[in-house]
Every structure is written in C-alpha cells, then in structure tokens.
C-alpha positions as CSV (number, residue, x, y, z in Angstrom):
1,X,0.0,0.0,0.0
2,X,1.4,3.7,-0.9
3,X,1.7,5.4,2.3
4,X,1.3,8.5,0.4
5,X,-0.3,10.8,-0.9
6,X,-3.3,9.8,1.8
7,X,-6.3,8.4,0.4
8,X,-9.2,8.0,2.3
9,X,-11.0,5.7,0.7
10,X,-10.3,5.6,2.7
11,X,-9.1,2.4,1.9
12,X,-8.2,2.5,5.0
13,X,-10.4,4.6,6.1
14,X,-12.3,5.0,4.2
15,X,-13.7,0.7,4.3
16,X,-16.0,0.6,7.5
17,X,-18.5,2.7,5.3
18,X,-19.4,0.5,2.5
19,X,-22.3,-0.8,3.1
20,X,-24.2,2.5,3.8
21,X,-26.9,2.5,6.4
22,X,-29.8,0.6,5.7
23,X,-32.8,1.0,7.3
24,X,-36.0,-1.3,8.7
25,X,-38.4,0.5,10.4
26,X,-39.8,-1.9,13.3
27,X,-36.8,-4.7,12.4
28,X,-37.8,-6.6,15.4
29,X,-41.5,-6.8,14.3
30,X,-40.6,-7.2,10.7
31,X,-38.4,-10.0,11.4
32,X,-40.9,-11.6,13.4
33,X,-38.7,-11.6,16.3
34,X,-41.4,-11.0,18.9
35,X,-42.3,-14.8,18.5
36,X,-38.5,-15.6,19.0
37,X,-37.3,-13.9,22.3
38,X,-34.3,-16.4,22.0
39,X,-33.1,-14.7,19.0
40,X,-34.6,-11.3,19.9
41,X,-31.2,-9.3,20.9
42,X,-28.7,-10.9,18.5
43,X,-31.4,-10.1,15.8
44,X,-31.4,-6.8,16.5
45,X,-27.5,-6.7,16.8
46,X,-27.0,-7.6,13.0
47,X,-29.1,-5.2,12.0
48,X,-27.6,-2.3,14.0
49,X,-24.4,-3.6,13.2
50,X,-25.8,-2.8,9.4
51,X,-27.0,0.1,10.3
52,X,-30.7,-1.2,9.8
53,X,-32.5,-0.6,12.9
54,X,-34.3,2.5,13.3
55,X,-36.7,4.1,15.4
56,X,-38.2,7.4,15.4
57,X,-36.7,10.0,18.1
58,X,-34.3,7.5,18.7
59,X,-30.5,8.8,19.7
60,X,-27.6,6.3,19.0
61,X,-23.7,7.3,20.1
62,X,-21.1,4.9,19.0
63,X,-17.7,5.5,20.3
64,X,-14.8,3.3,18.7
65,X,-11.4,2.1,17.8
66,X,-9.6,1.2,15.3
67,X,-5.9,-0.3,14.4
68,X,-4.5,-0.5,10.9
69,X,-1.4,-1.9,9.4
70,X,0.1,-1.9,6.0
71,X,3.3,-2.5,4.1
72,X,4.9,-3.0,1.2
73,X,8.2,-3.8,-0.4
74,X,9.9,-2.4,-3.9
75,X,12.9,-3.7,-5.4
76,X,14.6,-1.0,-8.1
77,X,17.2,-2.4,-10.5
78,X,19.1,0.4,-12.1
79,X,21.5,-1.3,-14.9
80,X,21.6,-3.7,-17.2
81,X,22.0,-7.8,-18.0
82,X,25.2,-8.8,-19.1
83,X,25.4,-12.0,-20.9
84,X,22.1,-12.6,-20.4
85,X,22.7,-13.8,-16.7
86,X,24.7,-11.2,-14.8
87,X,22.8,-7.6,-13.5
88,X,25.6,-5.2,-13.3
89,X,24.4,-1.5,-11.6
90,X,22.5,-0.5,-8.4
91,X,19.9,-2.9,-6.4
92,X,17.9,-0.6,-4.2
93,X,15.1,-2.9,-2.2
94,X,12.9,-0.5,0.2
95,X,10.5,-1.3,2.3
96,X,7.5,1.0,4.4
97,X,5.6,0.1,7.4
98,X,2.3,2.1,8.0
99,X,0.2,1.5,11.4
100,X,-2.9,3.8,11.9
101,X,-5.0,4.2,15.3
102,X,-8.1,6.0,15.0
103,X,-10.6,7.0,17.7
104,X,-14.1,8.2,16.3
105,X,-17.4,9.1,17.5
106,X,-20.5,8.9,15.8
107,X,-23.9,10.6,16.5
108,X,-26.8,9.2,15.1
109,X,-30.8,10.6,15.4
110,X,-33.8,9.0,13.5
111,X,-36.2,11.7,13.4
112,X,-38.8,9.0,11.7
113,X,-38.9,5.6,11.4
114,X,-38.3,5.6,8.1
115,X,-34.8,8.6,7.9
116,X,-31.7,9.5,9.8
117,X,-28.9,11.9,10.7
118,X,-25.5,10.9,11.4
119,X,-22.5,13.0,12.2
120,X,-18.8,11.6,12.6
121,X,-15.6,12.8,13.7
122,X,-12.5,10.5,13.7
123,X,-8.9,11.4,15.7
124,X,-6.1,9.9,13.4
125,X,-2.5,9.2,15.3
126,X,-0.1,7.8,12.3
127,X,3.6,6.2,12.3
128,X,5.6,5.3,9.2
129,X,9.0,3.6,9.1
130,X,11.2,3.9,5.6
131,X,13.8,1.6,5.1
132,X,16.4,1.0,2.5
133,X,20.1,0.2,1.4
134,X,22.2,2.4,0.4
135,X,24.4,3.9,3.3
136,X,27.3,6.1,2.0
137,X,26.6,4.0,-1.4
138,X,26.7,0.7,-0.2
139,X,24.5,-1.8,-1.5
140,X,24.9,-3.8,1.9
141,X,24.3,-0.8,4.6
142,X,20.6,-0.3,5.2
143,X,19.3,2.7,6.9
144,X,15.7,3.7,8.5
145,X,13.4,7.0,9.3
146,X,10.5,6.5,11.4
147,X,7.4,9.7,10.6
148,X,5.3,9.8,13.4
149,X,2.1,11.7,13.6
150,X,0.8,12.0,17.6
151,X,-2.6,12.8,16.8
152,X,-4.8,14.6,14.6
153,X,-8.8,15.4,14.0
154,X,-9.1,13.3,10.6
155,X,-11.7,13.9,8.0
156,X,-15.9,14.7,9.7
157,X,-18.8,13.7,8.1
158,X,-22.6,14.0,7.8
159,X,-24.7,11.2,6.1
160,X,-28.5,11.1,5.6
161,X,-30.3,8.1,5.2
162,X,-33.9,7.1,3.6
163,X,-35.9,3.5,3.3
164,X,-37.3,3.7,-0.4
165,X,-39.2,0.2,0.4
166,X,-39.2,-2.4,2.8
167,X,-41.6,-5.5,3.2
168,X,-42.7,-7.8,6.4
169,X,-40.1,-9.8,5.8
170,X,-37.5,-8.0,7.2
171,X,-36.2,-6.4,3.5
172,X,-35.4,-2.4,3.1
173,X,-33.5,-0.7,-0.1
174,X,-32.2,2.0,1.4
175,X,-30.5,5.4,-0.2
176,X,-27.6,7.4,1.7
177,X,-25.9,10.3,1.0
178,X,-23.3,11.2,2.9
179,X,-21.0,14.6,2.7
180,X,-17.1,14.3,4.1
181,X,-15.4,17.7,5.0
182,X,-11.4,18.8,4.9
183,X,-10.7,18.9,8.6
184,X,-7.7,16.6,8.5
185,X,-4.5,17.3,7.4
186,X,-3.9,17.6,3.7
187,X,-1.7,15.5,2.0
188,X,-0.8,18.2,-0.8
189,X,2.2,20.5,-0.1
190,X,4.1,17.7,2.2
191,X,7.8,18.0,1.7
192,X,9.4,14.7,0.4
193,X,13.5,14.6,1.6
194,X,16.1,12.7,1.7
195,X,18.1,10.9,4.4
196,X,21.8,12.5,4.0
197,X,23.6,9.6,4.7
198,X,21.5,7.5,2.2
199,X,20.2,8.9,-0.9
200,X,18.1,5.9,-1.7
201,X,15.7,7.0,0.8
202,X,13.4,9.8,0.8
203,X,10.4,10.0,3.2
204,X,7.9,12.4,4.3
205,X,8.5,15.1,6.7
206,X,5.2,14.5,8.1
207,X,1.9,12.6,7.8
208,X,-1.5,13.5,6.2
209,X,-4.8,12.6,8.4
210,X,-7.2,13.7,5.5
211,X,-8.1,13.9,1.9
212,X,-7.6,17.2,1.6
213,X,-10.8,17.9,-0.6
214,X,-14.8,18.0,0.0
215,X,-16.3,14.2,-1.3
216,X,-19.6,14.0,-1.8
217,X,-21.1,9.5,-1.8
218,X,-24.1,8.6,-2.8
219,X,-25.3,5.1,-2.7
220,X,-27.6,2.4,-2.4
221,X,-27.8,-1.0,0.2
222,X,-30.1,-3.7,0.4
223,X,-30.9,-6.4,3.6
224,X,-32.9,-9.2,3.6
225,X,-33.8,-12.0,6.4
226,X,-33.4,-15.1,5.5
227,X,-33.5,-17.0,8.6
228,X,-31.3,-18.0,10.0
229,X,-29.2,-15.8,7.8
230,X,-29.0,-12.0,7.1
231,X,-28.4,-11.3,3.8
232,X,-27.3,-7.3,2.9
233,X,-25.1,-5.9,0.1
234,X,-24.4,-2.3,-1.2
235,X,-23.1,-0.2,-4.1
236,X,-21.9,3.6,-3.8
237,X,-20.1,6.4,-5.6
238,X,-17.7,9.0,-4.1
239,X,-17.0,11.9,-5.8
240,X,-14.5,14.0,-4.7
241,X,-14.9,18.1,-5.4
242,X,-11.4,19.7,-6.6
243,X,-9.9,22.1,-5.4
244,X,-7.1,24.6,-5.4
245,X,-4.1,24.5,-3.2
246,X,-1.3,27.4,-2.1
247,X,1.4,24.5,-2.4
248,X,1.2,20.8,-4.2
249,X,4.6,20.2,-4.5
250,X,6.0,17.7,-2.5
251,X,9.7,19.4,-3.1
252,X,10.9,22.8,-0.3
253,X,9.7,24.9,-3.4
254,X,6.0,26.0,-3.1
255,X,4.3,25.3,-6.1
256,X,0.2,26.2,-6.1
257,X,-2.3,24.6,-8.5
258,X,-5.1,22.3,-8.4
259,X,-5.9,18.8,-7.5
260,X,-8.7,16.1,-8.4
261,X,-8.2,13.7,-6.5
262,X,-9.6,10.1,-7.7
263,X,-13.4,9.7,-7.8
264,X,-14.2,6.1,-6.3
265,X,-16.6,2.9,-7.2
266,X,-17.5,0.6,-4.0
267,X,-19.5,-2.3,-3.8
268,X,-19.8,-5.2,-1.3
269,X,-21.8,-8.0,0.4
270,X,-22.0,-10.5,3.0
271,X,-23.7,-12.8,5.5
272,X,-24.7,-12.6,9.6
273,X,-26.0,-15.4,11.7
274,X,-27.6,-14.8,15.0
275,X,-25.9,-17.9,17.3
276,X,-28.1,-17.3,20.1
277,X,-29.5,-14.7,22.0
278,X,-26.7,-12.4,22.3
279,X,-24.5,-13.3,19.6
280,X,-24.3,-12.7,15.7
281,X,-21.3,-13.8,13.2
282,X,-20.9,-11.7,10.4
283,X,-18.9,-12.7,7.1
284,X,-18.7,-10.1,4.0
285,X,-16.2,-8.4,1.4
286,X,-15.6,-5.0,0.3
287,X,-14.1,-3.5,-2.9
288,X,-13.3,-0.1,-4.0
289,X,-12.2,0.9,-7.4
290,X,-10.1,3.8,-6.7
291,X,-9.4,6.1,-10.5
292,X,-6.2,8.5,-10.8
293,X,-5.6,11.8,-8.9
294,X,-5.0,14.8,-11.4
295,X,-3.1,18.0,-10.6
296,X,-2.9,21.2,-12.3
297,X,0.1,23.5,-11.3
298,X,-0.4,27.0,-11.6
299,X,-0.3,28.4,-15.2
300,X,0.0,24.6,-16.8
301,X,-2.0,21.4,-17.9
302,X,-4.0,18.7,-15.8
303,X,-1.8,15.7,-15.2
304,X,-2.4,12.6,-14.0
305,X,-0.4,11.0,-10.9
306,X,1.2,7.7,-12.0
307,X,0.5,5.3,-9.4
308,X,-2.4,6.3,-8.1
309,X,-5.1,4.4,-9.1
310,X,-5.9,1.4,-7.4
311,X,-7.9,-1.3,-6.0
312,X,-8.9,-1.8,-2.7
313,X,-10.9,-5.2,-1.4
314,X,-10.9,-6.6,1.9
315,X,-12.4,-9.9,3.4
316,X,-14.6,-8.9,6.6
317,X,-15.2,-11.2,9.7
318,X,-17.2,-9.6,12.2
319,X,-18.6,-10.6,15.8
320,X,-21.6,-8.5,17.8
321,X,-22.4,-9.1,21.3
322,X,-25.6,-7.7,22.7
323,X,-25.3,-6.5,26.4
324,X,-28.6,-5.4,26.5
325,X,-31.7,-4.0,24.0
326,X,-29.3,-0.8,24.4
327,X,-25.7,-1.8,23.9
328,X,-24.1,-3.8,21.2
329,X,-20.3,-4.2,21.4
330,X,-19.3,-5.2,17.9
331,X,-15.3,-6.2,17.0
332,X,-14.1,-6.5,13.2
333,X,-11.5,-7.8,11.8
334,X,-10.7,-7.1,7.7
335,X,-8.1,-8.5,6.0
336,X,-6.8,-6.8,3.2
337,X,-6.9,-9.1,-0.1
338,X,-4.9,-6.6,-2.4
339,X,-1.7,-4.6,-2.4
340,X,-4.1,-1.3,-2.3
341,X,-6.1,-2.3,1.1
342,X,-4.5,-2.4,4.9
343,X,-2.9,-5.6,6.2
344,X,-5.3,-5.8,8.8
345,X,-7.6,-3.3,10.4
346,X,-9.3,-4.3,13.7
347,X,-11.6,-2.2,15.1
348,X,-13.9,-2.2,18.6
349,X,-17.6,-0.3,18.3
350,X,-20.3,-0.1,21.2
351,X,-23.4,1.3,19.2
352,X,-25.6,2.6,22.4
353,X,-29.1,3.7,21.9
354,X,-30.8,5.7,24.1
C-alpha cells in the first residue's frame, strides 16, 4: 500500500463505510422476532451492526477504535544484463511500514422511522517507518526513518439516510448520501526529503490525516432476512470536489495549483448469523475501485499522478455481542486481499441507543 499521498477511501479509512446504512423500520416486528425472544437481541444486533434498525426519536452514540497496518516492499534495479545472466548496476530494495490508530465518535438521530442523521468525527495518530540500502553508497548498509504523527482530528462527516421500500419480511433498499469535509491534514504541499547519509531513501517530513478535498457519496444497500441468515449488500459512488491548493509540490519549493483527486466505485456484500441470544457472526467483502488523482500546477495542464489508481478489497469477519436492548459491542476484523487495502484493520464499536 502507498503510504502517500493519503487516500481516504479511505481504503483504510475509508472501508467501514461501504455498506451504507440501511434501514428497517420496526426490524424486530418485521423480522418476526417477537415470536423468537431467543433470538430477539442478537437479531437486533445484526441489523444495527448494518446500520438497519431505526426508530423514530431514537438517539444512538457509538464511540470506537480502530488499528490498521500496511506494508509494502519495492525492489529498483538500475542497470543492465550482461550475458544474459549477470545484472551489473544498483539494487535498491525498500521497504514502508504504516500503522494507523483512529478514535471516532459517531452521532446518530432518527427523526422518523423511516430517515436518519448521522454526524462523525475521527482522531487519526499515524507512524511510518522507511527503510532502504544504500548507506554512504553501499548496497549492503541499510538505513531507516521512522514519521510519526501523535494525533490529529481526521476527516468529519454528515450522512443522511432514507428506506425507499421495505416489506414484512424483514427487506429495506435504502439510499444514503453522505457529505465528508477537509478537517484533517492535507496530504498536498508535504515536503518529500532525503536521508543525508543515504540517498536511496526519501520519506515524508510529516503525515496527512485527510483527503484534503470535499467528497460527496451517494449510494444504495439492500438487507434481507433469510432465517437463519441476514443477507445485505451495497453499491456507492464517491466523488471528490477539486480544489485549489497554495502548495502541491512535494519538493521545499511551493508550487500552487489544483488537485482532483480520484473519484471512487465501491460495492460489497456479506452474510450474519444470530448464534443465540446475544451473539451474531458476520462474514462479508468489500471493494473499491479507486481512478487517478489529477493536478494542475499554476499556469500549466491537468496531469495525472502515476500510481495512483488502485484497488482496494478486503475480506470482513465480524462478531456483535448484545449487552442489552441498548448496547451492542461489535469487533471486526478485515483483511486486506490486495496490495491497495491495509494488512489488517481491527476495530472495537459499542453502538448505544438511548
């Protein structure tokens, strides 16, 4: 995974929104779940877990955290074959070790049984370690520079969501739109150096927390009970605003101009089973389809950013336990499945309605 320039798609943060927020109003009744009271609470888990459970005048706050890790290795050969066996030149192999630990809060009020509000601010801390060979132009010396961020507000957001249709079976389609503001540190204008003893490495001089531009997603998500098992699934668009910047260059000489960052495809799907009365499994995937960022320096052309495209899919396993009717404690665990999505990311929520 590139550790820069920082996209929030959000692979990595950007993933835990996906699936949108759909909505049944009166999941419990739909679901028949009155005529279950074994089931009733882990029922009702899954579908807050989905965001599906809504009741008019209803307040949910849902502190969490989060923990993700990436990395990624390059190997640069910079000469030529000689006899059609033997590489003489320069072997550079580099390697770059991301971890991520977010803290968020999210507020969440239904004024009807049928829409709601939802307002969410994450605090980013980052750390980045560089490593490569090269030390006073030795091929055997490696040298490393550790980035760290302590702690940053990331980028907020506000999402609305509306149930276009449900039935008594415990279905809903559900639209969202949700807005994402620049409150986290842009990763435009960032100085790139290079270590003085080694000039194969260059790093950062510090660490964005945001996007840097307004996105705007719009989406749809679908659920359906099939007992035992839960069936939901969504598809969304992201499309981020451009916007002009006092300094893209990521030299010591400002540079100002324009960037457009990469609009965004996601779509994804999965399974939950309530165990019992308190516990659910839940099983999905994600993907995101990430296109190029463009920049426009001052007084020249749009062009695009090699490398910065990509594709983003991670394998979800998920486990909800219900206290009480009130508080759900939910841990995730996804697994990245391509070079563009975190490692890992393991996160804690505890969605508690009041």
């Amino acid at each position: 995974m590139r550790p820069w320039p920082y996209r929030t798609a959000s692979v990595a943060l950007l993933l835990t929104g996906v699936f949108g927020r759909p909505v049944v109003a009166h999941a419990a009744t739909a679901l028949g779940v009155e005529h279950k009271p074994g089931t009733q609470e882990s029922v009702q888990a899954v579908y807050r877990q989905q965001n599906a459970l809504f009741k008019a005048g209803q307040i949910i706050l849902q502190p969490g955290v989060s923990y993700a890790y990436s990395d990624s290795n390059a190997l640069t050969l910079n000469g030529f074959l000689a006899l059609g066996a033997i590489f003489l030149g320069q072997i550079n192999v580099s390697k770059v070790q991301s971890n991520i630990e977010t803290l968020s809060l999210q507020a969440s009020y239904a004024p009807t049984n049928r829409m709601e509000l939802s307002a969410t601010v994450p605090y980013l801390a980052r750390q980045s370690s560089y490593e490569s060979v090269g030390v006073n132009g030795s091929s055997l010396q490696a040298s490393q520079q550790d980035v760290t961020n302590k702690g940053q507000i990331g980028d907020a957001s506000v999402a609305l969501y509306y149930q276009l249709a449900g039935d008594s079976r415990g279905g809903a389609t559900i639209w969202n739109l949700t807005a994402k503001g620049p409150t986290g540190r842009s990763p435009y204008g960032i100085p790139v150096v290079t270590q003085p003893q080694n000039n194969n490495l260059s790093y950062p001089t510090s660490l964005p927390t945001g996007n840097g531009v307004w996105a705007v997603s719009t989406g749809l998500s679908f659920i359906q009970s099939l007992s035992p098992a839960i069936l939901f699934g969504s598809l969304s668009y992201t499309y981020n605003i451009p916007r002009n910047f006092g300094n893209i260059s990521s030299t010591t000489t400002p540079q100002s101009g324009a960037v457009a960052p990469g609009n965004s495809f996601s779509l994804g799907g999965g399974t939950a089973f309530a165990l019992n009365q308190r516990i659910s499994l839940t099983l999905s995937m994600d993907e995101t389809f990430i296109a190029a960022t463009q920049i426009k320096p001052q007084g020249g052309s749009w062009q695009t950013v090699v490398g910065s495209s990509g594709n983003a899919a991670v394998l979800n396993l998920g486990l909800s336990y219900a206290r009480s009717r009130h508080v759900t404690i939910v841990t995730n665990l996804a697994v990245g499945l391509t070079k563009d999505a975190p490692n890992i990311d393991l996160s804690f929520t505890m969605p508690t309605s009041f």
